[in-house]
C-alpha positions in Angstrom: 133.5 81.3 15.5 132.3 78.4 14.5 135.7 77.4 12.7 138.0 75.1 15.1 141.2 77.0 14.4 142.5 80.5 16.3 141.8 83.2 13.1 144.5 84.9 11.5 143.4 87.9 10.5 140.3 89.7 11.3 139.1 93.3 9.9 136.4 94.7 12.1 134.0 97.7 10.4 133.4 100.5 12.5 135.7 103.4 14.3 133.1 103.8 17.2 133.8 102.2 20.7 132.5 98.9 19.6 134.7 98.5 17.3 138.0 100.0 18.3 137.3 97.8 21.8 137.3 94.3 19.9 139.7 95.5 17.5 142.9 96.3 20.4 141.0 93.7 22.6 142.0 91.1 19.4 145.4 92.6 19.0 146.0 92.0 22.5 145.6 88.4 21.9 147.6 88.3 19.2 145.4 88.2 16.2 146.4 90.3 13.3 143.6 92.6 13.2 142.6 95.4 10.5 140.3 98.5 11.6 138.4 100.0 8.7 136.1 103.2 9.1 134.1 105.0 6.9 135.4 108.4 8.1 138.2 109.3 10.7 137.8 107.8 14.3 134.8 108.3 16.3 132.4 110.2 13.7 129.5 108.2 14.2 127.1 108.1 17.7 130.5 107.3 19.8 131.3 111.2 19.1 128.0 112.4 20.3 126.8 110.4 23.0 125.9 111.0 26.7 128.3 108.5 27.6 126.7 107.7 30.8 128.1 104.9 32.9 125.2 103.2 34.6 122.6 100.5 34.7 119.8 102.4 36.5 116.1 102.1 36.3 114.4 99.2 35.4 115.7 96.6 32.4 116.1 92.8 32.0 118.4 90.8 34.4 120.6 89.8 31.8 121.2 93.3 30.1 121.3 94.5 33.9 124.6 91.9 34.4 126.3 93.3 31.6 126.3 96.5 32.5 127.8 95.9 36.0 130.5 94.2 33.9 130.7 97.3 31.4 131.0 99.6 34.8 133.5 97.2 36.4 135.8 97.5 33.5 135.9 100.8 33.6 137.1 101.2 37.3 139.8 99.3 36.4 140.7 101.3 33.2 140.2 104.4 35.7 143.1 103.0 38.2 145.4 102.3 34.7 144.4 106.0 34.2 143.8 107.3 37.2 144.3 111.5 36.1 142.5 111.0 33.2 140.1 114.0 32.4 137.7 111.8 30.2 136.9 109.4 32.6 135.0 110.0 35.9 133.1 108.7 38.6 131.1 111.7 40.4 127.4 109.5 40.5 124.3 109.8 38.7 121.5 112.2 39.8 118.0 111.5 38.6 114.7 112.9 39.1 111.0 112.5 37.3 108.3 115.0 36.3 106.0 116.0 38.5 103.1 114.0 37.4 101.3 110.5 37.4 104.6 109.0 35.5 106.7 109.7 38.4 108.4 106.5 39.1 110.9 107.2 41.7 109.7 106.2 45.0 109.3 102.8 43.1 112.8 103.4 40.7 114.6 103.6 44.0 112.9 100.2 45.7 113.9 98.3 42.6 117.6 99.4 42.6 118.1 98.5 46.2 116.1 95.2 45.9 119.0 94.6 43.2 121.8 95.4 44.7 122.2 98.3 42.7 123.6 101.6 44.8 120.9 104.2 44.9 120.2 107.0 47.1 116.9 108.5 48.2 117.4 112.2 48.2 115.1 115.1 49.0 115.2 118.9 47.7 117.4 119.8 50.9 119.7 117.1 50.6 121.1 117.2 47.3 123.5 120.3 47.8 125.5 118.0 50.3 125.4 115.1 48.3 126.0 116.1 44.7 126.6 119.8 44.7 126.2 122.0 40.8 122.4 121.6 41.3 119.6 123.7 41.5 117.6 122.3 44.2 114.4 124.2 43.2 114.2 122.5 39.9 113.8 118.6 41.6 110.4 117.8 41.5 108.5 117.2 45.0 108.9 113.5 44.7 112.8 114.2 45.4 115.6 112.5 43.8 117.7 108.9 42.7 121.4 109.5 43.5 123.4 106.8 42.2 127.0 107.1 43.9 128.4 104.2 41.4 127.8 105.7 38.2 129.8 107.7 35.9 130.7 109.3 32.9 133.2 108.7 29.8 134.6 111.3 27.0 134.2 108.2 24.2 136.6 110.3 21.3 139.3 110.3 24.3 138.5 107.0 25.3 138.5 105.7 21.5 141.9 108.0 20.7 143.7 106.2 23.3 142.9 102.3 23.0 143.5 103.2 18.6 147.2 104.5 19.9 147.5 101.1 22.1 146.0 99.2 18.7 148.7 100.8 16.5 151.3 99.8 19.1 150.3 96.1 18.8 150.4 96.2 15.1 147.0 97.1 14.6 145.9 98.7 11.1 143.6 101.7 11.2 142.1 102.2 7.4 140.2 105.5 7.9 138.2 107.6 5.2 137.5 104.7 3.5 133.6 104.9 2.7 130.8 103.0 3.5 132.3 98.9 3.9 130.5 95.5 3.6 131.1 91.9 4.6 132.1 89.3 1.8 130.6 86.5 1.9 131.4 83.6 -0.4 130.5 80.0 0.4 128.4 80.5 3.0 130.7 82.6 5.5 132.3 85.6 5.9 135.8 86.0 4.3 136.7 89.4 3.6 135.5 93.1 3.6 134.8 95.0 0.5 135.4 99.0 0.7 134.0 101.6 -1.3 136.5 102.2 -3.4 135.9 98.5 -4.6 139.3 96.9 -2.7 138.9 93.6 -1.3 140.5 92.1 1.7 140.6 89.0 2.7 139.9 87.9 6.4 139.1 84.4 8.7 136.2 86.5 10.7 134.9 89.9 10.5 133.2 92.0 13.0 130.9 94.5 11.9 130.3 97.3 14.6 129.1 100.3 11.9 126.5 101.3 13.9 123.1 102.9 12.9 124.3 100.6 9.2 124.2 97.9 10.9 120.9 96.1 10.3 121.2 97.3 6.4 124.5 96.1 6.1 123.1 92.5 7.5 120.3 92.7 5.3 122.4 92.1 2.2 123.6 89.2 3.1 119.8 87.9 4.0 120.1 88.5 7.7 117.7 90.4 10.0 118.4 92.1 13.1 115.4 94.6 13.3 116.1 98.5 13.8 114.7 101.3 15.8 117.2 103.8 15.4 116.5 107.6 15.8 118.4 110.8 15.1 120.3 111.7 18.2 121.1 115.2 19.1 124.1 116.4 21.3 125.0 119.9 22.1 128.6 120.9 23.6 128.8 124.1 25.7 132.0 126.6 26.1 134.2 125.7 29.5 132.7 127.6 32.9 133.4 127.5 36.5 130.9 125.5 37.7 130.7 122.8 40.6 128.8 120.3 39.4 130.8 116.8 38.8 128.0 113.9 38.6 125.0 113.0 35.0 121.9 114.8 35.8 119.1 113.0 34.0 116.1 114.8 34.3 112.7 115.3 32.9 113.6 117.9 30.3 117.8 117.6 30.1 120.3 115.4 30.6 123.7 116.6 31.5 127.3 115.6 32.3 130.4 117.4 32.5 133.2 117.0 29.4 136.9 117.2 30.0 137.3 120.7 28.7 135.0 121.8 31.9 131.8 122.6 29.4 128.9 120.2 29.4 127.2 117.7 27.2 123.7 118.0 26.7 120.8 116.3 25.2 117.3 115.0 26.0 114.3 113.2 24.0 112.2 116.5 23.0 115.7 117.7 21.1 115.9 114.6 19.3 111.6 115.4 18.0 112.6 118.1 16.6 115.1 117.4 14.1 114.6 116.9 10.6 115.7 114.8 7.6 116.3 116.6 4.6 115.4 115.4 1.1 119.3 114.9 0.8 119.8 112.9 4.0 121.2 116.0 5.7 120.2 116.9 9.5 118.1 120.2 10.3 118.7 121.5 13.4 116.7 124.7 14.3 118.3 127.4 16.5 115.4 127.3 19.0 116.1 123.6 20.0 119.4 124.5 20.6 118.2 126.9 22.4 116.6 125.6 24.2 119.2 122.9 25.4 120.8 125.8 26.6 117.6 127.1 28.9 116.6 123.9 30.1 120.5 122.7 31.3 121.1 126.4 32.7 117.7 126.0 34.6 118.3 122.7 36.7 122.0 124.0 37.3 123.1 126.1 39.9 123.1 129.5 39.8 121.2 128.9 36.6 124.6 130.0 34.5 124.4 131.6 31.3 125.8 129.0 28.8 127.1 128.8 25.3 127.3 126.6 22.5 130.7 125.1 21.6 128.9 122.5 18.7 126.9 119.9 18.4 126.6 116.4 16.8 123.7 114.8 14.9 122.8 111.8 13.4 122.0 107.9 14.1 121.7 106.5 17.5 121.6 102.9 17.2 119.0 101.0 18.7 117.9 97.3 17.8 114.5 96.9 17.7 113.6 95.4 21.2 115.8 97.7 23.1 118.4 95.0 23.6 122.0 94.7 22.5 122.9 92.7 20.0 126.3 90.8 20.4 128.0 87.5 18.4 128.1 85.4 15.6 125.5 85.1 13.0 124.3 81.7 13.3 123.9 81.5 9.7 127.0 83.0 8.1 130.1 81.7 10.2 132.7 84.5 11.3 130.2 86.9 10.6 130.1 89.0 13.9 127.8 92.2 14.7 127.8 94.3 17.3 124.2 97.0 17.1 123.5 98.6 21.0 122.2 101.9 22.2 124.3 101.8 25.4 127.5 102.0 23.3 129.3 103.9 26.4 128.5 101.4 29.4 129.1 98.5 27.3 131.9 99.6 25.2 134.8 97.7 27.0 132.9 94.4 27.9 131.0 93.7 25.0 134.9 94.2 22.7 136.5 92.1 25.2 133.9 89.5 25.1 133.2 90.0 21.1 137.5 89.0 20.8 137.4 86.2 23.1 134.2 84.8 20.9 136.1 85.3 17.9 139.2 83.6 19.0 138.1 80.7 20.5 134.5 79.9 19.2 133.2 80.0 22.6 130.4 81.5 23.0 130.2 83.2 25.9 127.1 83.5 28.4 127.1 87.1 29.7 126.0 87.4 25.7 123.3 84.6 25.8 120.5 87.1 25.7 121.7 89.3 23.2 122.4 86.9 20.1 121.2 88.2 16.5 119.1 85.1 15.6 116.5 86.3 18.2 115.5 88.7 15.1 115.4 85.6 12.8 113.6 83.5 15.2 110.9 85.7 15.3 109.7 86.1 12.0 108.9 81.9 12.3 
């Protein structure tokens, strides 16, 4: 913040992981801290994500540094919880289609020139290394096994830090429609909910995902958007072996704490449709086939079943990058807008709090500053 003093009070907007991670990461330092959400906890993209824990393939050094951090805070929260069902690390398996875009002899150089854990694996290997798959369906070109990564149940994850929030003195507001930042003289100093209530605040942190770059926009600001509809389907609880993500051509796939799986994968998210009234479409042959294509690459090819599904916004700025901090313009203004929501949920709220208490901006979160967007446009 740009102010010199420690704030007071600050409300933060959003009941995803963003949001609840600054909010208890502020409580923890002794800020009186308000969390207001538009619904309950962990309706938005935190309740239907992947949750993959990983910083594989190819992306910018800087965004590449973050996400070791976001992965290194969450072994630690795994030894504080070290039965937790929601919270595993079983490895990554990843494999390409079998055509020119097959990148994984060279996926697999670029990980190890970086330091980055990664396993060369062919068709005969996998069953001893990451058992649950069905060899048959890795392309000739073999597979990435990536031993560090992981996988997080975000509405467990996001239940338990709102229950360590409340025991700090944390406010949860729920239900309370869509929120926006007040601004008056030039900085942030309050939230305004739907229902017309003010309250006042020294900063404010708005982590509303997919709303964020609207929200912005009414106070002049730009942080460009590409966010899709995201698509993820839950299946009943099976027996089944198979503990690490599978990211493959066609379906990606972890395990959930109830012993189903979580599915999604980019041709899903085609094929739904926006209707005239903003509501989702969903057709039952996408679902599916979800269902086909998971059952395929798993083995024993099981026959499974839908428990639900969640649709709607996955946030994405427009660059691919996160976007983290301050806006330059509008003092104790803070946004938080990222696709990798999961990996970066505990970092980027621990950082986002320190930033707000002290003013210092912090340089794991130099890259990733809103006024890129602004900057651009000149």
């Amino acid at each position: 913040m740009n102010a010199s003093t420690k704030p007071v009070k600050v409300i933060v907007i959003g009941g995803g992981i963003f949001g609840v991670s600054t909010a208890v990461h502020l409580a923890r330092l002794g800020v009186r801290t308000v969390l207001v959400n538009d619904g309950p906890l962990a309706n938005g993209a935190s309740g239907r994500s992947l949750a993959w824990l990983n910083s594989a393939r190819k992306r910018s050094d800087a965004y590449h540094r973050l996400r070791l951090a976001g992965i290194d805070r969450y072994r630690t929260l795994a030894a504080r919880y070290p039965n937790a069902p929601w919270l595993r690390f079983d490895g990554g398996l990843t494999w390409d289609a079998d055509d020119a875009g097959n990148e994984i002899a060279e996926i697999f150089d670029y990980e190890r020139d970086r330091g980055y854990h990664a396993q060369w694996l062919a068709r005969e290997g996998i069953a001893g290394t990451t058992p649950g798959v069905d060899a048959s369906a890795v392309t000739p070109q073999g597979a990435i096994f990536n031993p560090g990564e992981g996988w997080i149940d975000l509405p467990s994850l996001i239940a338990t830090l709102a229950e360590e929030f409340r025991s700090l003195g944390g406010e949860i507001i729920t239900d309370a429609g869509r929120a926006t930042v007040d601004v008056e003289g030039g900085r942030a100093c309050g939230v305004i909910t739907a229902d017309g209530i003010r309250r006042d605040a020294d900063a404010v942190l708005l982590a509303a995902g997919g709303d964020v770059p609207a929200i912005v926009a009414e106070a002049g600001q730009l942080i460009e958007d590409a966010t899709p509809v995201a698509l993820l389907v839950r299946t009943k609880p099976i027996r089944h072996p198979l503990k690490a993500v599978l990211n493959t051509p066609r379906i990606a796939i972890r395990p959930t704490p109830s012993g189903g799986f979580a599915l999604d994968s980019a041709w899903s998210e085609e094929e739904v449709s926006v209707k005239p009234d903003g509501s989702y479409e969903v057709r039952q042959s996408t679902l599916d086939g979800l269902l086909r294509e998971a059952s395929r690459v798993l083995e024993g090819n099981p026959r499974l079943e839908i428990e639900d599904y969640g649709v709607g916004p996955k946030p994405i700025p427009g660059d691919g990058e996160p976007v983290f901090g301050e806006l330059s313009s509008i003092p104790g203004y803070f946004v938080a807008f990222s696709h990798s929501g999961a990996t970066l949920g505990l970092i980027a709220g621990e950082l986002l709090a320190d930033e707000i208490v002290t003013g210092r901006r912090h340089p794991l979160l130099a890259e990733f500053r809103p006024e890129r967007f602004s900057a651009s446009r000149q």
